[in-house]
MIDOSE-1310 file (N, C-alpha, C; in nm, 2 decimals, decimal comma, always signed):
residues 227
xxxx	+0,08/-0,12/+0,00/+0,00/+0,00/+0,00/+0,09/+0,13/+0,00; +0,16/+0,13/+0,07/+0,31/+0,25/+0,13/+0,38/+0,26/-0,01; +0,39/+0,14/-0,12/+0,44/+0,17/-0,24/+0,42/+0,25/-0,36; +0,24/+0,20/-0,31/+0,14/+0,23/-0,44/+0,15/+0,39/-0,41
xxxx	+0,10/+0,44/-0,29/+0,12/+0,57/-0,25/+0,23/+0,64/-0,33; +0,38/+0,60/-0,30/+0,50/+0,66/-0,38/+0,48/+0,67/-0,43; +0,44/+0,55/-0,53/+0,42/+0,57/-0,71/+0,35/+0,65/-0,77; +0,23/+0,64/-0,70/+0,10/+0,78/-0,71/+0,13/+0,86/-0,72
xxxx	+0,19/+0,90/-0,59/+0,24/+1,05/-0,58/+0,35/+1,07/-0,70; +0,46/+0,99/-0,73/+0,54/+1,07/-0,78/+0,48/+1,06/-0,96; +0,45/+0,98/-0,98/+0,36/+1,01/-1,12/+0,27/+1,14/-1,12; +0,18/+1,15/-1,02/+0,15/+1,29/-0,99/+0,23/+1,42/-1,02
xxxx	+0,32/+1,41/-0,91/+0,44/+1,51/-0,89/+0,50/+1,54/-1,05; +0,52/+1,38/-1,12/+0,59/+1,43/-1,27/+0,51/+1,50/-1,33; +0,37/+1,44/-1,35/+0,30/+1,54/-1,44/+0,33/+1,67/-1,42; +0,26/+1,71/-1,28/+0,23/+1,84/-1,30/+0,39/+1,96/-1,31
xxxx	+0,51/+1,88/-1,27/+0,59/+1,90/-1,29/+0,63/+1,96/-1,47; +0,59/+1,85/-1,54/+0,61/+1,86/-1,68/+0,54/+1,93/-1,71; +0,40/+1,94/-1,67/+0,28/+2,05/-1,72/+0,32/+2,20/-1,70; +0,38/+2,23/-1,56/+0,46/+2,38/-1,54/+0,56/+2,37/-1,64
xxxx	+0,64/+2,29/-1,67/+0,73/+2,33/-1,79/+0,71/+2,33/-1,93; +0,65/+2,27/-1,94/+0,54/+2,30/-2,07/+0,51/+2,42/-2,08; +0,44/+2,49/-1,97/+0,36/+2,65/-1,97/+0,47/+2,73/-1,98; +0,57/+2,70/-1,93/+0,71/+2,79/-1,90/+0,74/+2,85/-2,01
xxxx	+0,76/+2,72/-2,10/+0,85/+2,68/-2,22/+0,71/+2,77/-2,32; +0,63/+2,73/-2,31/+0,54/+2,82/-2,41/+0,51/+2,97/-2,36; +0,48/+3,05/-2,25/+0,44/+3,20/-2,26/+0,59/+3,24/-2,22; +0,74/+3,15/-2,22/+0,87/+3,24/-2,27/+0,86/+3,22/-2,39
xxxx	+0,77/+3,16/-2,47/+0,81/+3,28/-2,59/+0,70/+3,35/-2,65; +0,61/+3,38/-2,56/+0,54/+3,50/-2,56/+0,54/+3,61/-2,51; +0,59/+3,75/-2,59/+0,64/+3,86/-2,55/+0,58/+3,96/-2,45; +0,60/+4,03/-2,37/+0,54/+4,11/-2,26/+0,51/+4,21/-2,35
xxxx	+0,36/+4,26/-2,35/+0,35/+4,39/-2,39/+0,42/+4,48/-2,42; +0,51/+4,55/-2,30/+0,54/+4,64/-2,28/+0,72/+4,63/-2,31; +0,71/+4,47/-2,32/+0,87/+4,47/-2,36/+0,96/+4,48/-2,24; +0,94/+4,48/-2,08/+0,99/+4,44/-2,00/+1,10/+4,32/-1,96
xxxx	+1,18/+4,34/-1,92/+1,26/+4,19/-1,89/+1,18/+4,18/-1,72; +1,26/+4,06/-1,66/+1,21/+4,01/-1,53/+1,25/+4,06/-1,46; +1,38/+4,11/-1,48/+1,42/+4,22/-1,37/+1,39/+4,39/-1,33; +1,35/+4,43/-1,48/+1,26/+4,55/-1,45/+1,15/+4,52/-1,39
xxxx	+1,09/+4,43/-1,43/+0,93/+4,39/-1,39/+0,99/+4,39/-1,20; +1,05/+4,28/-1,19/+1,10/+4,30/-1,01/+1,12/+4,44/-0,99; +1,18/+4,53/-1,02/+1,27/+4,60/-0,95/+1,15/+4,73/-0,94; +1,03/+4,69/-1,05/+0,94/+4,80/-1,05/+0,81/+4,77/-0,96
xxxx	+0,78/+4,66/-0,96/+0,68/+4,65/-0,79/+0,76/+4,63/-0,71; +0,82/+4,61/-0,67/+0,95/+4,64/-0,53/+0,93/+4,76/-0,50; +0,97/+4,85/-0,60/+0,98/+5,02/-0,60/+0,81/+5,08/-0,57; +0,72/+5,00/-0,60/+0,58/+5,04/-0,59/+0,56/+5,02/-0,43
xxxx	+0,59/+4,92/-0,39/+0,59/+4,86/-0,26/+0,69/+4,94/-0,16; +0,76/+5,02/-0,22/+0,87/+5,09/-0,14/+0,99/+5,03/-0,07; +0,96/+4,92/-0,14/+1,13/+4,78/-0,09/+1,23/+4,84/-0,13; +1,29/+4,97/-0,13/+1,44/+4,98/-0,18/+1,56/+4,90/-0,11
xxxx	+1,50/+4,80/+0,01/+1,64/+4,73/+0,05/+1,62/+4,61/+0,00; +1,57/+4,60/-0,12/+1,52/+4,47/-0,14/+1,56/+4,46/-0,30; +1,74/+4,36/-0,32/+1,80/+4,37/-0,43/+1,72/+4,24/-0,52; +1,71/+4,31/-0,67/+1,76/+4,18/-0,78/+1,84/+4,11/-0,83
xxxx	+1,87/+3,97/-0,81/+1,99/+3,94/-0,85/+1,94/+3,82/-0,93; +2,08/+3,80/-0,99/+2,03/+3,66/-1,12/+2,12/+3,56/-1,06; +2,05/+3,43/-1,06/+2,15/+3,29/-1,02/+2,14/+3,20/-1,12; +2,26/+3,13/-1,11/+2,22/+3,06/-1,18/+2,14/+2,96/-1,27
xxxx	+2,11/+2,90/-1,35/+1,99/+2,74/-1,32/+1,84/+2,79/-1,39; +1,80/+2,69/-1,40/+1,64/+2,72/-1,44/+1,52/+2,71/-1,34; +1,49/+2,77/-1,33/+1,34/+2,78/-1,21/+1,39/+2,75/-1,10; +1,51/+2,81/-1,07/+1,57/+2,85/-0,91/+1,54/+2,96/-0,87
xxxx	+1,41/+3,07/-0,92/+1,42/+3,17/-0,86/+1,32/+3,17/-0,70; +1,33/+3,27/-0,62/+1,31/+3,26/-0,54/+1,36/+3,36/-0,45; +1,31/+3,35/-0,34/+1,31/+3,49/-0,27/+1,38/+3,49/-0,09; +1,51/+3,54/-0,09/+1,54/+3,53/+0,06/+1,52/+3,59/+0,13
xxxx	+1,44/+3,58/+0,26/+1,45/+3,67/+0,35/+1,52/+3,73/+0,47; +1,66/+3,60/+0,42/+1,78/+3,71/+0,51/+1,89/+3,78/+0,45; +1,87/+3,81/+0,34/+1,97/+3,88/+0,24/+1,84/+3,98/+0,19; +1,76/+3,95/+0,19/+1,68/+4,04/+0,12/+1,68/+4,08/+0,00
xxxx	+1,69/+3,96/-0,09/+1,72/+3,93/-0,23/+1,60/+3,88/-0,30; +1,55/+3,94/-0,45/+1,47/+3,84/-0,48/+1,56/+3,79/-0,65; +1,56/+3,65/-0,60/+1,69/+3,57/-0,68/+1,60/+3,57/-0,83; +1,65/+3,55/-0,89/+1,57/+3,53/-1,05/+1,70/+3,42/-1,14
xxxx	+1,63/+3,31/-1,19/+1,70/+3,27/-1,28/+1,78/+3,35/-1,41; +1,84/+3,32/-1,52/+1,86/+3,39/-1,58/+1,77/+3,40/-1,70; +1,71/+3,33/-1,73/+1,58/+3,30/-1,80/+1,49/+3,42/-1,78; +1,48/+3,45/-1,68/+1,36/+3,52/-1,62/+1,43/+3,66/-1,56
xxxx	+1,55/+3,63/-1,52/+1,61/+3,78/-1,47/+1,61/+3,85/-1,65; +1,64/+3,76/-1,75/+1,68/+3,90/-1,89/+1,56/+3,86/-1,96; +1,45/+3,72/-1,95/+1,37/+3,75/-2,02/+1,30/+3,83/-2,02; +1,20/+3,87/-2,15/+1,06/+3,98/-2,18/+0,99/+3,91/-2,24
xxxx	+0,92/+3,82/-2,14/+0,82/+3,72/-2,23/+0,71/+3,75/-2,05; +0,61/+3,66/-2,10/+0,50/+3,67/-2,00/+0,52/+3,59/-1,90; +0,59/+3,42/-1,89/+0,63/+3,38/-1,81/+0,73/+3,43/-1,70; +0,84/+3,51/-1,75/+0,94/+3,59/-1,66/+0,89/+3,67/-1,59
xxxx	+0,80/+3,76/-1,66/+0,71/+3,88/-1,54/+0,62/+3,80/-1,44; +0,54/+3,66/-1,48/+0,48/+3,61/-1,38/+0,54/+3,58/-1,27; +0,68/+3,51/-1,33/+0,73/+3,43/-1,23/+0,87/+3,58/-1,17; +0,88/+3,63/-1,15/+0,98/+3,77/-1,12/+0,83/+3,86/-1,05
xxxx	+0,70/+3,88/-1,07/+0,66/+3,95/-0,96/+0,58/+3,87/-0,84; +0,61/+3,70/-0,87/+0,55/+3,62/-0,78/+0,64/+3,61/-0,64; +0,79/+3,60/-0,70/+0,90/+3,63/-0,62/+0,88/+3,74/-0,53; +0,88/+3,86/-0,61/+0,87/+4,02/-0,52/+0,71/+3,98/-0,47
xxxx	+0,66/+3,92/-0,47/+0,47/+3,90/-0,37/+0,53/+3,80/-0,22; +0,63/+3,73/-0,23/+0,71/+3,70/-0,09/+0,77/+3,81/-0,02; +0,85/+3,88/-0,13/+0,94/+4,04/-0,05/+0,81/+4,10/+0,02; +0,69/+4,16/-0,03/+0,62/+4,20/+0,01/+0,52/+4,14/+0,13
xxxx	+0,54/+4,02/+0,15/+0,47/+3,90/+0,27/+0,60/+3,92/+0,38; +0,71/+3,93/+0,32/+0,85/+3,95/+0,44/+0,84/+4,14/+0,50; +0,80/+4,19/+0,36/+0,80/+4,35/+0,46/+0,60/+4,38/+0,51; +0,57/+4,31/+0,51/+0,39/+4,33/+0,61/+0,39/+4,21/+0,69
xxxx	+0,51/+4,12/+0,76/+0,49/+4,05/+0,83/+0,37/+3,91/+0,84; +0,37/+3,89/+0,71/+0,26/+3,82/+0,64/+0,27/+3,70/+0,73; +0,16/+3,63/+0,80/+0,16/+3,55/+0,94/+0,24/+3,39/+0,89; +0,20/+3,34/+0,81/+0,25/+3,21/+0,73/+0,40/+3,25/+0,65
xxxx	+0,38/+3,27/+0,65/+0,55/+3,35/+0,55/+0,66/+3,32/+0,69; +0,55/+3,39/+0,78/+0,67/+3,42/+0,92/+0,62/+3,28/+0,99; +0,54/+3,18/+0,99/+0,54/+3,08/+1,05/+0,60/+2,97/+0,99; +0,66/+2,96/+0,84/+0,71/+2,88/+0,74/+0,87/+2,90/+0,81
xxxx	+0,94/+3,04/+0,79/+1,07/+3,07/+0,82/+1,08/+2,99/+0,95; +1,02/+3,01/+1,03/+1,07/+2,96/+1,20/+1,03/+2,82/+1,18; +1,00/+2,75/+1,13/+0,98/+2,58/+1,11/+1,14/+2,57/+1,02; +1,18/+2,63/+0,97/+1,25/+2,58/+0,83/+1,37/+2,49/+0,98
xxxx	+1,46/+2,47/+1,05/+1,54/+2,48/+1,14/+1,51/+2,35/+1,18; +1,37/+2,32/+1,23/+1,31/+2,19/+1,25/+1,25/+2,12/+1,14; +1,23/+2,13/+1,02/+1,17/+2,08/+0,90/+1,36/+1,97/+0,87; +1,42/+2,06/+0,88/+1,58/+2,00/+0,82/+1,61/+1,93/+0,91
xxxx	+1,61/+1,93/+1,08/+1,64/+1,81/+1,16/+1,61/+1,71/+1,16; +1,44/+1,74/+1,13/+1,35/+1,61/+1,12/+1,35/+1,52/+0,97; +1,40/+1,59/+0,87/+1,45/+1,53/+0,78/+1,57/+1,45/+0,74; +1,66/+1,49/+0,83/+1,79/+1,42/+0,87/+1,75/+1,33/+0,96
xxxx	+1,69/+1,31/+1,06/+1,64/+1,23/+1,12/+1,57/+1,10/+1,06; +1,47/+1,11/+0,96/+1,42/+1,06/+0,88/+1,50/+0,99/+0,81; +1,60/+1,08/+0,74/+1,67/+1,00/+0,64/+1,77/+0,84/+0,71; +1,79/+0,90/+0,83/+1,88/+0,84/+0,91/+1,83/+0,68/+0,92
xxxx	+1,66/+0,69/+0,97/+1,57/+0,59/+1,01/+1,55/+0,52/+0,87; +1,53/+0,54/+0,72/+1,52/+0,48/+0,61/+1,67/+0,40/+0,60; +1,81/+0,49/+0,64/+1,91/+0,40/+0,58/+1,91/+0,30/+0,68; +1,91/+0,33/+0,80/+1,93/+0,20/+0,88/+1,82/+0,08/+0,84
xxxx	+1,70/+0,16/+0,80/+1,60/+0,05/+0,75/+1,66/-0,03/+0,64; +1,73/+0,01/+0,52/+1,80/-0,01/+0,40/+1,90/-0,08/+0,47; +1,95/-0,10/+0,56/+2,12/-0,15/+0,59/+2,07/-0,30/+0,71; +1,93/-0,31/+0,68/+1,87/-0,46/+0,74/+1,87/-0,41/+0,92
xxxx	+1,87/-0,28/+0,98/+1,87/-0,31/+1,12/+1,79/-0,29/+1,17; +1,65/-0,28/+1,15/+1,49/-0,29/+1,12/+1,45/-0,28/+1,05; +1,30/-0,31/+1,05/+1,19/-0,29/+0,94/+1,10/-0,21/+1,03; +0,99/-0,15/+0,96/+0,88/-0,13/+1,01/+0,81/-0,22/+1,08
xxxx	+0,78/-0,30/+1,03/+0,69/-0,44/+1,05/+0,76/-0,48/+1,22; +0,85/-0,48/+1,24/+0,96/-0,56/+1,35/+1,01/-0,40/+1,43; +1,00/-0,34/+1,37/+1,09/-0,21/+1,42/+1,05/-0,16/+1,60; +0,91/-0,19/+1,65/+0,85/-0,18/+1,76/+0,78/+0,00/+1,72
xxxx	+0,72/+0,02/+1,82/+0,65/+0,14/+1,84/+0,69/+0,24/+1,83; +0,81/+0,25/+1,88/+0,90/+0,37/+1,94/+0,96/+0,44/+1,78; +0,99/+0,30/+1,69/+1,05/+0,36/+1,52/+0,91/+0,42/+1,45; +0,81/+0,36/+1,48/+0,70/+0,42/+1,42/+0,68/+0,56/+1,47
xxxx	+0,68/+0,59/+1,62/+0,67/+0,69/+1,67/+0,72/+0,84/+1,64; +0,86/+0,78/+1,58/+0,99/+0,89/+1,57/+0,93/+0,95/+1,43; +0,89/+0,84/+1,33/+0,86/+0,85/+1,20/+0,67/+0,97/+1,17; +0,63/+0,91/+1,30/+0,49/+1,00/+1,32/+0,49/+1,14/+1,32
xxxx	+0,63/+1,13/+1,44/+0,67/+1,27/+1,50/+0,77/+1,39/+1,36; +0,84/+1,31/+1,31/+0,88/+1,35/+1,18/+0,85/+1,40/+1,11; +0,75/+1,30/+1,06/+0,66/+1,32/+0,91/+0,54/+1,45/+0,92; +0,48/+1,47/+1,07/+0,37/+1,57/+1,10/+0,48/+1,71/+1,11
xxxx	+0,56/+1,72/+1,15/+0,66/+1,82/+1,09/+0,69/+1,88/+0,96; +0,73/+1,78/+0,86/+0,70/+1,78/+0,74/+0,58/+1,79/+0,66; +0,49/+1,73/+0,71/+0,36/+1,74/+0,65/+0,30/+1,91/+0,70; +0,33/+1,92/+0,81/+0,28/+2,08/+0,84/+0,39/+2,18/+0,75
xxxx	+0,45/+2,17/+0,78/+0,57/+2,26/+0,68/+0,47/+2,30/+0,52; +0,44/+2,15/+0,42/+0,43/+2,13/+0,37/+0,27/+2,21/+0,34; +0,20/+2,23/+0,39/+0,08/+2,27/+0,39/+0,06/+2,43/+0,42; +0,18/+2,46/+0,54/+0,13/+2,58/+0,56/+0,22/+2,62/+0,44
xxxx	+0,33/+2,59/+0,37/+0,35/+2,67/+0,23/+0,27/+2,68/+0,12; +0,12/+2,59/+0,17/+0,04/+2,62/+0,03/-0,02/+2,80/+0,06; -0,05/+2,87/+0,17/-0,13/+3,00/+0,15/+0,01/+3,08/+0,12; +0,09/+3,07/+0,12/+0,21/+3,13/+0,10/+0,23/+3,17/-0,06
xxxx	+0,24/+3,06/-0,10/+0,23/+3,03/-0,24/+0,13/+3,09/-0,31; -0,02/+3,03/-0,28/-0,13/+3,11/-0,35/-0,12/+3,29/-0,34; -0,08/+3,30/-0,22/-0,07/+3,45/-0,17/+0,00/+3,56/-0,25; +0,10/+3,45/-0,24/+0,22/+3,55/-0,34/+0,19/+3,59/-0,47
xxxx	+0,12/+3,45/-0,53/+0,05/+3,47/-0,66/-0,05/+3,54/-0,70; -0,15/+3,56/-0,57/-0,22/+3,67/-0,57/-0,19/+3,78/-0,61; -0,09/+3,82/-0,50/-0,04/+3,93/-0,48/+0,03/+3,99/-0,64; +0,08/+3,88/-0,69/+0,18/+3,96/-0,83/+0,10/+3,93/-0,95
xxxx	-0,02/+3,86/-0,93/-0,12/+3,89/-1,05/-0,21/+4,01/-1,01; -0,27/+4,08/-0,92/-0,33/+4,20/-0,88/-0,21/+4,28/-0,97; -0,07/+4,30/-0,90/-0,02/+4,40/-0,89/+0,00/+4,47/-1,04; +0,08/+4,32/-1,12/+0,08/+4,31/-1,27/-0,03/+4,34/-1,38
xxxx	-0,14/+4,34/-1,33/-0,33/+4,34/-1,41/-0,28/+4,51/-1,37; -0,30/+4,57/-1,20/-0,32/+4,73/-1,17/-0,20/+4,87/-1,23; -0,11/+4,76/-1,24/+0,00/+4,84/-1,28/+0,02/+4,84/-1,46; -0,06/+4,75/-1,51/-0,08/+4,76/-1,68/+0,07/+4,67/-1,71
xxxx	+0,11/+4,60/-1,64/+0,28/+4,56/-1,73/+0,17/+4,44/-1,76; +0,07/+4,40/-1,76/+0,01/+4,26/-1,84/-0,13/+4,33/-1,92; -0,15/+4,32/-2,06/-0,28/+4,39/-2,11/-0,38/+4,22/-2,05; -0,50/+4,25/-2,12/-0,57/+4,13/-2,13/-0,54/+3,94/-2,14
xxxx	-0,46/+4,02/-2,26/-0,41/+3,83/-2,31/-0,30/+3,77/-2,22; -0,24/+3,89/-2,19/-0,09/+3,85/-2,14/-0,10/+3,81/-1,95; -0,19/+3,86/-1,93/-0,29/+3,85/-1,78/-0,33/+3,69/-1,75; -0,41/+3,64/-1,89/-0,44/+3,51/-1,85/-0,31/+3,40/-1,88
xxxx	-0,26/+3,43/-1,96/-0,10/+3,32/-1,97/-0,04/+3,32/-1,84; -0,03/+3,47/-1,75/+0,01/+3,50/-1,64/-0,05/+3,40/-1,58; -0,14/+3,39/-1,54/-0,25/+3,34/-1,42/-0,27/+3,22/-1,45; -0,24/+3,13/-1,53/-0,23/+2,98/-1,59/-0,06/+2,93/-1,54
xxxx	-0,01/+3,04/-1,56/+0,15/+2,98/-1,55/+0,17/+2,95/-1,40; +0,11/+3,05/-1,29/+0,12/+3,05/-1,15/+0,03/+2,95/-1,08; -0,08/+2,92/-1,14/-0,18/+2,82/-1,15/-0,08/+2,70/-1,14; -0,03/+2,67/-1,25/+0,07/+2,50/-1,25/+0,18/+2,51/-1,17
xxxx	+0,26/+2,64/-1,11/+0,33/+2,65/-1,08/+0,28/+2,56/-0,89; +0,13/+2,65/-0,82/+0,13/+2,67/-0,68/+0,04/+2,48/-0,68; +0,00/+2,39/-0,82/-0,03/+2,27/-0,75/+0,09/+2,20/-0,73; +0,21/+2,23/-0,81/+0,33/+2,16/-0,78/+0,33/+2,18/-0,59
xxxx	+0,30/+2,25/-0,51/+0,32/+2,29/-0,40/+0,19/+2,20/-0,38; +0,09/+2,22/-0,42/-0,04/+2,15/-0,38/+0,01/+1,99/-0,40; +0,08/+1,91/-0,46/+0,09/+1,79/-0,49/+0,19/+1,73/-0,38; +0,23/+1,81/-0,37/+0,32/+1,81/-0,22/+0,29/+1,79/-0,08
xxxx	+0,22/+1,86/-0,07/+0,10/+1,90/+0,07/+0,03/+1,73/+0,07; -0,03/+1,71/-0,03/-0,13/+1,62/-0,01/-0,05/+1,50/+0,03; +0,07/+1,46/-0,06/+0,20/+1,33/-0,06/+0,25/+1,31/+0,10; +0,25/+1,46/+0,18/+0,31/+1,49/+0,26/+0,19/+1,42/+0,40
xxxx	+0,11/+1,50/+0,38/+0,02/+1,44/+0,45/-0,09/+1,28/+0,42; -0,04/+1,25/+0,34/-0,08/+1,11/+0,31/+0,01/+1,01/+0,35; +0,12/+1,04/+0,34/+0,24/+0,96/+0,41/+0,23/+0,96/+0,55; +0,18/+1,07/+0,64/+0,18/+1,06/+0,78/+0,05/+0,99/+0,81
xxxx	-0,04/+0,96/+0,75/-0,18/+0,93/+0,78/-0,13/+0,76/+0,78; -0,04/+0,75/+0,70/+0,01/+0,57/+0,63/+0,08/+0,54/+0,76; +0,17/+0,64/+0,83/+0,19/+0,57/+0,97/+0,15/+0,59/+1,06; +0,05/+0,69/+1,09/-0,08/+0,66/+1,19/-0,10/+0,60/+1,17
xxxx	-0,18/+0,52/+1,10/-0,28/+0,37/+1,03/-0,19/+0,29/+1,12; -0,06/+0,23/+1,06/+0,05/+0,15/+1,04/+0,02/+0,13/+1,28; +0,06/+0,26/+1,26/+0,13/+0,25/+1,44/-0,04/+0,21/+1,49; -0,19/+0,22/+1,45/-0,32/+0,22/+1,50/-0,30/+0,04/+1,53
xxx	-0,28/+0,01/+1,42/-0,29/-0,13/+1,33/-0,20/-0,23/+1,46; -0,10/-0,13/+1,47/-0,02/-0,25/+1,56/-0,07/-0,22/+1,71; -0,12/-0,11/+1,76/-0,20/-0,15/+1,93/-0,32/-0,13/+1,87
């Protein structure tokens, strides 16, 4: 049952995975109205928002952008930092819709950062309990209560992590489709390619949440089943 789940999920996870890159791959090469790259687009709701401590910078990679809130950077691939297509503006003021969740103290935003510390312990933790599983020095089945336990306590870590980044996500996307529709850098057509690309982008987060929380429900069951 615990397999079929993986498989589900990650068949899932490819799709929609491939489905965002599909969208990517098609409105970059549909041109921004206005002829914008992704770093004007950032640097100009930033500047609307009044973020002047809040830098653009390009990293390397594809669809590594993203937004730090202790450098106060909003990262952009290079795709999207020089592109002028519709995908780059979506995904460059979805970014700066986090900057703006970090400067209004956005409650989830700020309850995601303070988990991040415990999300990575309990993940090392985890990994720890699979290799020894892998290396024959239990199983689940034999492992007693206490390996189920660790795995409960784990996974509900992860699985909350996992969930409270979905309002985060939709939020952000909110936030930089309002701002890109009020501010005119998207006319009509270029609005809905926007709002489709962010759309595939926040279920990749949604496909997550659910894997995440489906996996902890498999060892509740598991630990119910054995008392």
């Amino acid at each position: 049952m615990f397999l079929l789940l993986i498989i589900t999920f990650m068949a899932l996870g490819f799709y929609v995975q491939n489905r965002l890159k599909s969208r990517f791959k098609k409105y970059s090469q549909e041109l921004l109205h206005n002829g914008m790259s992704g770093e004007e687009v950032a640097k100009s709701m930033l500047g609307y928002y009044g973020l002047s401590s809040v830098n653009v910078v390009s990293v390397p990679g594809k669809l590594t952008d993203h937004y730090n809130p202790l450098n106060k950077t909003v990262n952009l691939s290079p795709e999207v930092f020089q592109g002028r297509s519709v995908a780059a503006a979506a995904i460059a003021a979805h970014e700066c819709g986090h900057a703006v969740q970090h400067s209004t103290s956005y409650f989830w935003l700020g309850m995601r950062s303070k988990m991040v510390p415990v999300v990575n312990a309990s993940s090392r933790i985890m990994q720890f309990v699979f290799i020894a599983a892998i290396f024959g020095m239990y199983s689940l089945s034999m492992g007693g209560n206490t390996i189920l336990l660790v795995l409960i306590a784990t996974q509900a870590v992860i699985a909350s992590f996992a969930v409270i980044t979905l309002p985060v996500e939709y939020d952000a996307s909110r936030r930089a489709l309002v701002w890109l529709k009020g501010a005119g850098i998207t006319n009509p057509q270029n609005h809905n390619m926007a709002e489709d690309a962010l759309k595939w982008a926040a279920r990749t987060y949604l496909v997550a949440a659910v894997a995440a929380v489906t996996q902890l429900l498999y060892y509740v069951m598991l630990y119910l089943r054995r008392n």
